[in-house]
C-alpha positions in Angstrom: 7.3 -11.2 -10.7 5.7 -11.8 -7.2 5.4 -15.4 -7.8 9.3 -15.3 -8.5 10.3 -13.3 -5.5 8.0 -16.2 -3.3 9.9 -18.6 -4.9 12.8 -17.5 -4.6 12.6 -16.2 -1.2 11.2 -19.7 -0.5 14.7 -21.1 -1.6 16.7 -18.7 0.4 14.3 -19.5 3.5 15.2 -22.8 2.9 19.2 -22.5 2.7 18.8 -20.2 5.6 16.8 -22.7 8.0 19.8 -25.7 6.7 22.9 -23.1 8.2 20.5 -22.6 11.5 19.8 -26.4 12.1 23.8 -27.0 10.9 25.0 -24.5 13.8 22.9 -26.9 16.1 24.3 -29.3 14.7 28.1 -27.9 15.6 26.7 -27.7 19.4 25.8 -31.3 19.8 29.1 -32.8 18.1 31.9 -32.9 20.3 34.9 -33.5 17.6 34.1 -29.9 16.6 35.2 -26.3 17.5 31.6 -25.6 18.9 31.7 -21.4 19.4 33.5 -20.8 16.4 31.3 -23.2 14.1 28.4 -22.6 15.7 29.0 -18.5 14.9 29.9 -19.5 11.0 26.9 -21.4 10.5 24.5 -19.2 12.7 26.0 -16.4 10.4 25.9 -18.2 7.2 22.1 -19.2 7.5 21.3 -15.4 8.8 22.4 -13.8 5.2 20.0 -15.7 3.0 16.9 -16.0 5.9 17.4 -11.9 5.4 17.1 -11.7 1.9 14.6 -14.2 1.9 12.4 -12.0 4.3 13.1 -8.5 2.5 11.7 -11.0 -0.8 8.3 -12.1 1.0 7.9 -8.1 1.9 8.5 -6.9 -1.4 6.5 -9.7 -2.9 3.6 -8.5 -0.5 4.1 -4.7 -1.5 4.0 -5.9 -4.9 0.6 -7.4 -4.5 -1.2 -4.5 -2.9 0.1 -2.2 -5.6 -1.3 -4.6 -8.2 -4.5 -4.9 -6.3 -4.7 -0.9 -6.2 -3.8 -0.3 -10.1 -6.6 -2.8 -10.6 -9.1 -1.1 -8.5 -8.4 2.1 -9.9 -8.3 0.7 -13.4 -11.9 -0.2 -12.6 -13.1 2.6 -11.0 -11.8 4.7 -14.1 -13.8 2.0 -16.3 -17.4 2.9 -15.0 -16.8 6.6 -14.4 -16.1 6.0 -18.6 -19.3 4.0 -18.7 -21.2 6.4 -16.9 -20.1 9.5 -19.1 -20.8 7.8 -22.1 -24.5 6.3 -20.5 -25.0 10.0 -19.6 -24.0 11.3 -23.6 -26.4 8.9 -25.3 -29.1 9.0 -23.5 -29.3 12.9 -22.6 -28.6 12.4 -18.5 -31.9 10.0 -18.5 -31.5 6.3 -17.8 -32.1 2.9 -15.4 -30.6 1.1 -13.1 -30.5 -1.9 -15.8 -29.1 0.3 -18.5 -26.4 1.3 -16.3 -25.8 -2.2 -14.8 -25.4 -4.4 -18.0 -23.2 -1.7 -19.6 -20.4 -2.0 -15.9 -21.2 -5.8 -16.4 -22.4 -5.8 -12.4 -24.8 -7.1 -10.4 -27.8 -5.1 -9.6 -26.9 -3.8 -5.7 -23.5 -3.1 -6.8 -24.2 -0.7 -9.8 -27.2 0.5 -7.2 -24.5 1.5 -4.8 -21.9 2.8 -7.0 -24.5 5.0 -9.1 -26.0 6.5 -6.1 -22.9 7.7 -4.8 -22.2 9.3 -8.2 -25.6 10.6 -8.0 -24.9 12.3 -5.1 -21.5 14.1 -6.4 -23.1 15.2 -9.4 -26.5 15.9 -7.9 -28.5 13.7 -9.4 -32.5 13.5 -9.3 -34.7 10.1 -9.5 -37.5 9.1 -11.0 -39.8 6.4 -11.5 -41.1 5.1 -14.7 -44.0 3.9 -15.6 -42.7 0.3 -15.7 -41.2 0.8 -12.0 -37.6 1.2 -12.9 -35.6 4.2 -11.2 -34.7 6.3 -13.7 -31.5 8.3 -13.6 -31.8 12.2 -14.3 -28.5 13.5 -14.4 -28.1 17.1 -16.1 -25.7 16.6 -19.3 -22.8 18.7 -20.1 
């Protein structure tokens, strides 16, 4: 839908910026009635340069509430992961664990884990291999 209002908008920018360069147009030629057809095509192109501006602001809105529905859609997503991570393993696991099941890099899951660590008051560990473990209380 945002690529049609664009696109369309685009048209009526287009139509818009003809009427403008038109009511030039009615300034330079002499044979015509220059104020009154200057006004009519300066009025004319003004209409559809409107709508095609309210069309590039919608389309913009459009985008940022797509981009938001998609971040929360996420965010919602690895709180999920995390619940379940925390159900099936009793409150205990790694940084890896909790990174391959989010599908994320390493220092993103490290940043978004800690700061759920912290809400839920979290402790850390470290295993015997080196990993940080996770402790965080079940239920």
């Amino acid at each position: 839908m945002r690529f049609l209002k664009f696109g369309f908008g685009g048209i009526l920018l287009l139509f818009g910026g003809l009427f403008a360069l038109a009511s030039l147009g009615s300034l330079v030629d002499e044979d015509a009635n220059q104020p009154q057809e200057f006004i009519a095509f300066l009025s004319a192109g003004a209409v559809p340069t409107a709508a095609a501006g309210w069309m590039f602001v919608s389309a913009s809105k459009d985008g940022a509430k797509s981009i938001k529905a998609r971040l929360a859609a996420e965010e919602k997503r690895r709180r999920d992961v995390l619940y379940q991570l925390i159900k099936d393993t009793e409150g205990k696991f790694t940084l890896l664990q909790f990174a391959m099941a989010v599908d994320l890099p390493a220092a993103q899951a490290r940043e978004w884990l800690d700061e759920q660590a912290k809400l839920f008051g979290a402790n850390f560990s470290v295993s015997e291999k080196g990993d940080v473990l996770y402790h965080f209380l079940p239920g």
